[in-house]
C-alpha positions, -999 to +999 in steps of 0.1 A: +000+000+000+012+033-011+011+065+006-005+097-013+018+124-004+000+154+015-006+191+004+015+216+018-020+229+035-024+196+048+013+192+060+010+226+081-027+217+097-008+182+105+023+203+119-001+224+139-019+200+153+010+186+163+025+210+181-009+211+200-009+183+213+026+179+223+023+215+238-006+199+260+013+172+271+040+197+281+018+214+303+002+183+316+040+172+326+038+205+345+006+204+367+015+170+372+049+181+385+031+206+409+000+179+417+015+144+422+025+133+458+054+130+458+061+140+495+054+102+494+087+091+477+124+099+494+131+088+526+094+075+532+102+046+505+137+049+491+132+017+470+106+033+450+120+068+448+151+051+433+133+026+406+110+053+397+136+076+391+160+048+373+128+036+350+115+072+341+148+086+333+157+057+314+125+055+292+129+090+286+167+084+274+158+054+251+131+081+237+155+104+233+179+080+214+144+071+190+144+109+181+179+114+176+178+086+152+145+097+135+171+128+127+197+114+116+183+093+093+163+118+081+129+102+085+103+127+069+069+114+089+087+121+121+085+157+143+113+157+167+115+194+172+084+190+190+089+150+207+127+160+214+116+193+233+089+178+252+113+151+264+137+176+276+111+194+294+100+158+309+141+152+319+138+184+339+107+176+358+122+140+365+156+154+378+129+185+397+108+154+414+144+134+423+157+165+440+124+173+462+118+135+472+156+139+483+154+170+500+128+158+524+161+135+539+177+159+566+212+169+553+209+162+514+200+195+505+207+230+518+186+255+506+156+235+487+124+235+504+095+230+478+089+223+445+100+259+426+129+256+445+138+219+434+126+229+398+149+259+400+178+243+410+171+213+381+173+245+355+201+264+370+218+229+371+208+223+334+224+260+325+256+254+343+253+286+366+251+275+398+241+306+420+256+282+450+223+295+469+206+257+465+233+233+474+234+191+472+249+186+506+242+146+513+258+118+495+230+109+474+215+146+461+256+150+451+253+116+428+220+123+415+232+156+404+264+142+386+240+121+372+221+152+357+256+169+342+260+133+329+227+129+314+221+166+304+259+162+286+252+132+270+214+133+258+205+169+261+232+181+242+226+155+211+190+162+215+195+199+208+225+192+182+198+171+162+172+195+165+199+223+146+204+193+119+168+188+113+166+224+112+197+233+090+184+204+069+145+218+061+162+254+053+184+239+025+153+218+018+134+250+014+161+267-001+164+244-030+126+240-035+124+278-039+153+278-065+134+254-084+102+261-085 
């Protein structure tokens, strides 16, 4: 079975939907962030808290490495500006939920008391500034916080370097098309 291709109107009402959805799901991974209860993970159940963490981050990298590979071979029916963003955005609430389970331990963290705060020191993490006014002080917010240079080194950093392929790619695409036609 053969596929008709689409109309260029069609293409951009499928690329806008599209970006709907996945823009919904973003914000669902936020009010989720803010709404689960997760003052029930950490040192209440530390098993839990550490296979939850270990399973979601590691579903989210295998996605991650799907995307990147979507890219790189090029794979037209694929939208990884949109998938590969809101997969970052769900690494950063992961690594936000990890640090507040952890903070609730006495001595892990100085300085992070609720949820903004955990989520603000994920991003400032993530960015490489470190203000020093949030600070991993236990043994186990210091690993799980070389684990998110780690990660965001590894996978963040070939997520965004395929998103400028796919990008450089469409413009000479588009570039070409226009000298053509």
């Amino acid at each position: 079975m053969t596929r008709r291709p689409r109309s260029p109107s069609a293409d951009a009402r499928h690329h806008a939907r599209s970006w709907i959805v996945w823009t919904c799901v973003a914000v669902a991974v936020v009010v989720a962030y803010f709404l689960l209860p997760l003052d029930h993970l950490g040192p209440e159940r530390p098993v839990l808290s550490w296979v939850l963490f270990g399973v979601l981050l590691g579903v989210v990298a295998a996605l991650l490495l799907g995307q990147i590979h979507h890219v790189l071979v090029d794979r037209p029916d694929s939208n990884p500006g949109v998938v590969l963003t809101l997969l970052i955005v769900l690494s950063v609430h992961i690594f936000s939920a990890t640090y507040y389970a952890l903070a609730k331990e006495p001595g892990e963290f100085t300085g992070l008391h609720t949820r903004v705060d955990a989520l603000y020191f994920t991003v400032v993490t993530l960015a490489t500034v470190g203000y020093g006014d949030i600070t991993p002080s236990g043994q186990s917010a210091r690993i799980v916080t070389l684990l998110q240079i780690a990660y965001s080194f590894v996978f963040l950093t070939a997520a965004a370097t395929a998103l400028s392929t796919r990008a450089r790619a469409m413009v000479v695409r588009r570039t070409e098309r226009d000298r053509t036609g």
